[in-house]
C-alpha positions as CSV (number, residue, x, y, z in Angstrom):
1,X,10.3,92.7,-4.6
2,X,11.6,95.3,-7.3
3,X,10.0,94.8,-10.6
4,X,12.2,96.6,-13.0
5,X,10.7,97.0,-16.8
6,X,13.7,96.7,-19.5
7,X,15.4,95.3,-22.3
8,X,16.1,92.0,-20.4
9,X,19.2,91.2,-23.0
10,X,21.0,94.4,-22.6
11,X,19.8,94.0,-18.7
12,X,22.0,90.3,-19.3
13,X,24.9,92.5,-20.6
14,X,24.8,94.8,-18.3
15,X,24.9,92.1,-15.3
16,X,27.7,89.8,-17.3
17,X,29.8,93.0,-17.6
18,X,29.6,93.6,-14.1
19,X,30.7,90.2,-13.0
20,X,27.7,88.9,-11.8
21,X,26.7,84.7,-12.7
22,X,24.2,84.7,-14.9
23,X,22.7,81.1,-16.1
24,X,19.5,79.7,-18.4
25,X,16.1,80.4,-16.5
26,X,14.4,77.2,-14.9
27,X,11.2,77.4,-16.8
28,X,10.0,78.0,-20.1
29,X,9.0,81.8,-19.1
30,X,11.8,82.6,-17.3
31,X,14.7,84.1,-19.6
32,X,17.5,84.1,-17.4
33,X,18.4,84.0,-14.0
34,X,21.3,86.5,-12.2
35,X,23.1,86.1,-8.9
36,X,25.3,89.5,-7.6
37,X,26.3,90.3,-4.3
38,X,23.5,89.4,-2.0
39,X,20.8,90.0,-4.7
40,X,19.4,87.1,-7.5
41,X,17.5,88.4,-10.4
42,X,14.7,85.9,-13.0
43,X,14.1,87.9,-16.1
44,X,10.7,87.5,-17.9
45,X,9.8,89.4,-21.1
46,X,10.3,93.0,-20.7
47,X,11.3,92.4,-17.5
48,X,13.2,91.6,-14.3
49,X,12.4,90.8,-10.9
50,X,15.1,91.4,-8.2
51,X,15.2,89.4,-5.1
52,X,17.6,88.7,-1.9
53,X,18.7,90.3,1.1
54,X,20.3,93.7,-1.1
55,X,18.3,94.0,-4.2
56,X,20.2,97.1,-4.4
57,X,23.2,95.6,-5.6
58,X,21.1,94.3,-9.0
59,X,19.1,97.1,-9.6
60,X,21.9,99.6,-9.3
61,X,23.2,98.0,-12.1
62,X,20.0,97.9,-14.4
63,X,18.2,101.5,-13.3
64,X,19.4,104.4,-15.2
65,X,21.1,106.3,-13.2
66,X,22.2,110.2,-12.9
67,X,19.7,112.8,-11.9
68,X,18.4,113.9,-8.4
69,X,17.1,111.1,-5.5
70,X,15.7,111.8,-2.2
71,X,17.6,109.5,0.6
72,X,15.9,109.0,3.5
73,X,17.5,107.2,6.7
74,X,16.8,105.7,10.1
75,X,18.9,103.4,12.7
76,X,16.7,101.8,15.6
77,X,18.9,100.4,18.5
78,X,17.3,98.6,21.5
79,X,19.1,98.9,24.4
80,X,21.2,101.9,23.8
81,X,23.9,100.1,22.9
82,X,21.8,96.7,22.0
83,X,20.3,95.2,19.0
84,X,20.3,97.3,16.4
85,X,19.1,97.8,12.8
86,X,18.4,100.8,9.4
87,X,16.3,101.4,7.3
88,X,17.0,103.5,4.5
89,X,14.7,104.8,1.5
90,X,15.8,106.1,-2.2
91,X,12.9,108.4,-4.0
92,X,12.6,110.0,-7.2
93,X,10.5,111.4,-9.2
94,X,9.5,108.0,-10.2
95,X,8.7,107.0,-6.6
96,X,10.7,104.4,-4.7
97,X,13.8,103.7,-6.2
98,X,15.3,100.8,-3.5
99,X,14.7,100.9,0.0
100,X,15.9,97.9,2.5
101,X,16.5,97.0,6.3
102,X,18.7,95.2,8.1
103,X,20.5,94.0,11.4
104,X,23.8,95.7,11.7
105,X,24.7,93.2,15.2
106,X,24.6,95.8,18.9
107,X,25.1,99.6,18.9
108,X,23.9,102.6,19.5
109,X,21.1,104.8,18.5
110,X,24.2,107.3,16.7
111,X,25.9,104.2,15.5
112,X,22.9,103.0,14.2
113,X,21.6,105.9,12.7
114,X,25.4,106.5,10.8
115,X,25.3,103.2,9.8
116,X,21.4,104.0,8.0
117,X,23.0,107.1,6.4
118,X,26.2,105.3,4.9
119,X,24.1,102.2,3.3
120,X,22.0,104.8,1.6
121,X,24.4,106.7,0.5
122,X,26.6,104.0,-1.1
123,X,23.3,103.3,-2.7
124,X,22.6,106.3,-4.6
125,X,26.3,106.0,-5.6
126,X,25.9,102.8,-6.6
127,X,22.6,104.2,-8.9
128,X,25.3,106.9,-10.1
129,X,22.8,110.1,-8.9
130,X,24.4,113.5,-9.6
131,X,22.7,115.2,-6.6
132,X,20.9,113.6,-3.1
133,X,18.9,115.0,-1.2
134,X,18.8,113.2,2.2
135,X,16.7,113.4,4.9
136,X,16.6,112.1,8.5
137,X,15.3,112.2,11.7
138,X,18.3,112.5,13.7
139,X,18.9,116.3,15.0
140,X,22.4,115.1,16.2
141,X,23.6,113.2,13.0
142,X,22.5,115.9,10.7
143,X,24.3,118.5,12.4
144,X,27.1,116.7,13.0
145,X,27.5,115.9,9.2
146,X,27.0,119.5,8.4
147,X,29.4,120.7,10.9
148,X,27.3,122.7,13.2
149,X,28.2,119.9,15.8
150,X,31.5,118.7,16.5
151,X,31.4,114.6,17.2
152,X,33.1,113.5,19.9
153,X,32.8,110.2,20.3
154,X,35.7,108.4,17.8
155,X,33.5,106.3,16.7
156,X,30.7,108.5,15.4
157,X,33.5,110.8,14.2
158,X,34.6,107.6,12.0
159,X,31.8,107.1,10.5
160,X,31.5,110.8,9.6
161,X,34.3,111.2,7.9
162,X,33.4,108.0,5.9
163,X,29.9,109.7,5.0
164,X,31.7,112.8,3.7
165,X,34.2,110.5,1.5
166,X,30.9,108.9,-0.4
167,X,29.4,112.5,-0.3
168,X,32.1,113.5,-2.5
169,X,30.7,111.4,-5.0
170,X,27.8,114.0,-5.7
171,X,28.1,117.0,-7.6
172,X,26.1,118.4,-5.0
173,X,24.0,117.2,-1.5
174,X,22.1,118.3,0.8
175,X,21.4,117.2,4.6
176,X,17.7,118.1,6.4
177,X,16.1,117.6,9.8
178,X,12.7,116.3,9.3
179,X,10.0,114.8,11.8
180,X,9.6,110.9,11.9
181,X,6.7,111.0,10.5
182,X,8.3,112.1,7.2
183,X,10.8,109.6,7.7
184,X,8.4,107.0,8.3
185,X,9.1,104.2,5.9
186,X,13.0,104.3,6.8
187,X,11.8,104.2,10.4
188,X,9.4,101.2,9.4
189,X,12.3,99.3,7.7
190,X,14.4,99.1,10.6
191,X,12.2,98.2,13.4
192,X,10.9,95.5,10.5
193,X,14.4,93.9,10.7
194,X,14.8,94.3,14.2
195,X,11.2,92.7,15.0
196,X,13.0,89.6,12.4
197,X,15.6,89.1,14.8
């Protein structure tokens, strides 16, 4: 549950200017409360807590943005096609930005893995970073996003055309191989929401 320290009445503004609902807390500590896409906020003094199934959607509103983040990602698929889930991981230099997990319904490893990549990128677009610097442990997907592999399939080529369209968002970005074990919280994330099902 992201804790995010702030001015909680320009945190109101920003939320009202967005569009999200924003009504008198329930208690006498509680400031206001925020709903916004599939996220709910209660502010406190100096403070607001962000809840629900995309937290992101809140907190890309009330985190500064701009700057560098480190986006890891990771789609778990059981079956090959089967159930399937991501996980995916924003960092910066302030530690975890937003991370989250979900079930994306049956696919495969690729399609799940795509599906990891696009969630975080829309993310870190949604936090309005300059550059991203993203990470997972999919040889095939990386290379394939860089170009060294051509993708095949229709489907995967889909979905890479829609990860360059958000990468076009960044004044610059990076792609890397690394070992699971470096991606090992985005891994966690979506076996976590697979294990849910």
């Amino acid at each position: 549950m992201p804790v995010i320290e702030c001015d909680v009445e320009e945190a109101r503004a920003a939320l009202e200017a967005a569009g999200a609902t924003v009504t008198e807390g329930n208690t006498d500590h509680e400031r206001w409360r925020a709903e916004y896409g599939d996220a709910s906020a209660v502010a406190y003094d100096e403070k607001v807590v962000v809840q629900g199934g995309r937290p992101a959607d809140i907190e890309a509103l009330l985190r500064e943005g701009s700057g560098r983040a480190h986006c890891y990602f990771d789609g778990a698929s059981r079956g090959n096609p089967g159930p399937a889930a991501i996980g995916w991981v924003v960092v910066t230099s302030d530690g975890i930005v937003a991370e989250g997990g979900e079930r994306i319904g049956n696919a495969t490893n690729n399609q799940a893995e795509y599906e990891a990549l696009l969630r975080v990128l829309e993310v870190a677009v949604d936090f309005g970073y300059d550059e991203v610097e993203i990470r997972g442990d999919s040889e095939l997907i990386v290379k394939q996003v860089r170009g060294e592999y051509n993708a095949n399939d229709p489907t995967l080529r889909e979905k890479r055309v829609s990860v360059h369209e958000l990468l076009s968002n960044f004044d610059s970005w990076t792609i890397s191989h690394v070992p699971r074990e470096i991606n090992e919280r985005a891994d966690e994330l979506a076996n976590e929401a697979l294990d849910e099902a």
